[in-house]
N, C-alpha and C positions, 0 to 999 in steps of 0.2 A: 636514551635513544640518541644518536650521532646524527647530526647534521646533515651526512650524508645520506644515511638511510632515510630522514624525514623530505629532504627531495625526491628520493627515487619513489616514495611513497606519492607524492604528491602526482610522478607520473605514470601509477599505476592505473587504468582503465578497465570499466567490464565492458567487455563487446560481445558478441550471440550467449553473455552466462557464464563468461569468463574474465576471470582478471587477467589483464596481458599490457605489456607494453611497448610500443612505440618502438621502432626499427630506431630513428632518430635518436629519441632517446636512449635508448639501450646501447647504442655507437658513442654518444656523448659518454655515459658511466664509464663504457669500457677505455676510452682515450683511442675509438678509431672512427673514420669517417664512415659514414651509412653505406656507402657503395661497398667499402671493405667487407662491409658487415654481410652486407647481402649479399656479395660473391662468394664468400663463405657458406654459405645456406646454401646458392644454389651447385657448390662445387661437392657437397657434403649431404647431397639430396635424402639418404638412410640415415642420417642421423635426425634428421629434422622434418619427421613426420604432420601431416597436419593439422594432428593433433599440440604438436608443441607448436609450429610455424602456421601460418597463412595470412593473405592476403585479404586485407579487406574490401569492401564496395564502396561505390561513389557516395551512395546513401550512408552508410557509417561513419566514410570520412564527411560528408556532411556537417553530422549531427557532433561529432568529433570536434571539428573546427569551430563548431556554434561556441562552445563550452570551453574553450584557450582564450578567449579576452585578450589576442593579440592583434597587432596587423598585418599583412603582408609585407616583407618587407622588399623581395627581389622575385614578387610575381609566383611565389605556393610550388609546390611540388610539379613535377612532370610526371610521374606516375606516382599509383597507390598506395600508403604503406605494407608494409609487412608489419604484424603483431605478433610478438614475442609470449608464453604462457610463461608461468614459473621453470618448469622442466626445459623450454625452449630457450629461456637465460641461462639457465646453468648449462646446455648442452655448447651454446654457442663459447660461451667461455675455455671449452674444451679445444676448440680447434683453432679461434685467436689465440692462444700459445704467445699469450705478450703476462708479464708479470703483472703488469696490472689488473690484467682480467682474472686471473686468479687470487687477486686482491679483494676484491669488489663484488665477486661472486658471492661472499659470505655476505654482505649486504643487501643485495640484490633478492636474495634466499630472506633474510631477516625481513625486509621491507613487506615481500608477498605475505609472510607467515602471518605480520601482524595486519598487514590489509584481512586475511583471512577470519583475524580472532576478533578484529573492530566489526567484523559483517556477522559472524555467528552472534557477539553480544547481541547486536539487532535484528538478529533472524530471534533468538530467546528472547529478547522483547517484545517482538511485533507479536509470536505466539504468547504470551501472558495477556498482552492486549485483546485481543482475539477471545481468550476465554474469560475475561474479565468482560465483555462485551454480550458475550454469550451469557453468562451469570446477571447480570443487571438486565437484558431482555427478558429473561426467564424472569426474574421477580416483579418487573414493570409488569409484563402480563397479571400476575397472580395478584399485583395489589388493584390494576385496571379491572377485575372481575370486580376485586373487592369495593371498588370505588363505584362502581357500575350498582353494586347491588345495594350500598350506602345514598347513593339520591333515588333510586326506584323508591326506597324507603320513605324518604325526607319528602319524593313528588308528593305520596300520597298521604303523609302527614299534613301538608301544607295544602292539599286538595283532595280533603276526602268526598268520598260519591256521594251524591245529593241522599237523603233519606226521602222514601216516599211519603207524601202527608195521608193520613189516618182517616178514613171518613171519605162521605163520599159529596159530590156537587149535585143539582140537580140542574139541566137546564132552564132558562129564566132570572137565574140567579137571585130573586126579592126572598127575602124571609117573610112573608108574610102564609097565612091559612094553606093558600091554593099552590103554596109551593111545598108545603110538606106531604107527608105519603097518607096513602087511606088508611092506614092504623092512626097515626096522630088524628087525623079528622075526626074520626069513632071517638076518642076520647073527650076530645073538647065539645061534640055535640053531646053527650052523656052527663 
């Protein structure tokens, strides 16, 4: 990978689900000032749909500017960027008509493609994770039954139910004569 394309990479963005880049920077690759750039967009309004071009919100640029770990240096932008898709570089390259733009294009193209194949690795990751998660819920349930039905076990091992005692009390409680029943009596008076 060329130097160049690991920068342009570096200012590639997804903003609403889209990788796109930065009017500024997309001016900086091609060697023209941002105003250039965007006079061009808006002189050439059919070629630059907005699907390939638009402008972003105060909220995006926001959360945009969170994520630059720069400063200000001459007081931030006067109005909002425009965001550049893959389709919306290469289309602009058509109508800057500078050799360098047609230089750079093929970079600009390489840089997206592989932002594209580093995000599908991890879209195929994060689904394996996903059913690898699904697969170990599934079996934590089936050994939790099993574990469940291993101490009911063990409870009543270690606490079996009292056995009733054999025989009966009479109240009184003495073992003597007049606590036993009228058949014993019968006998020891005989």
């Amino acid at each position: 990978m060329r130097p160049v394309t690991a920068e342009i990479e570096r200012r590639i963005f997804t903003i609403r689900g889209r990788r796109v880049m930065l009017d500024a920077d997309l001016a900086k690759v091609y060697g023209v000032t941002t105003a250039r750039l965007n006079e061009q967009v808006k002189r050439n309004p059919d070629r630059f749909p907005p699907d390939l071009v638009f402008q972003i919100t105060r909220r995006e640029w926001a959360v945009l500017i969170s994520q630059f770990a720069t400063s200000k240096i001459r007081g931030g932008r006067r109005k909002l960027p425009y965001v550049f898709t893959k389709d919306g570089a290469v289309m602009i390259a058509t109508v800057l008509k500078s050799p360098r733009a047609a230089m750079v294009t093929l970079q600009v193209v390489r840089a997206f493609n592989r932002m594209q194949a580093i995000l599908d690795t991890h879209a195929d990751i994060g689904i394996k994770i996903r059913e690898l998660e699904k697969t170990i819920s599934r079996k934590f349930r089936k050994h939790e039954k099993s574990i469940e039905i291993i101490f009911g076990a063990l409870n009543q091992l270690m606490n079996p139910p009292q056995t009733p005692v054999v025989g009966f009390v009479v109240d009184g409680g003495d073992k003597d004569n007049s606590s036993l029943g009228r058949r014993d009596r019968r006998r020891k008076s005989k």
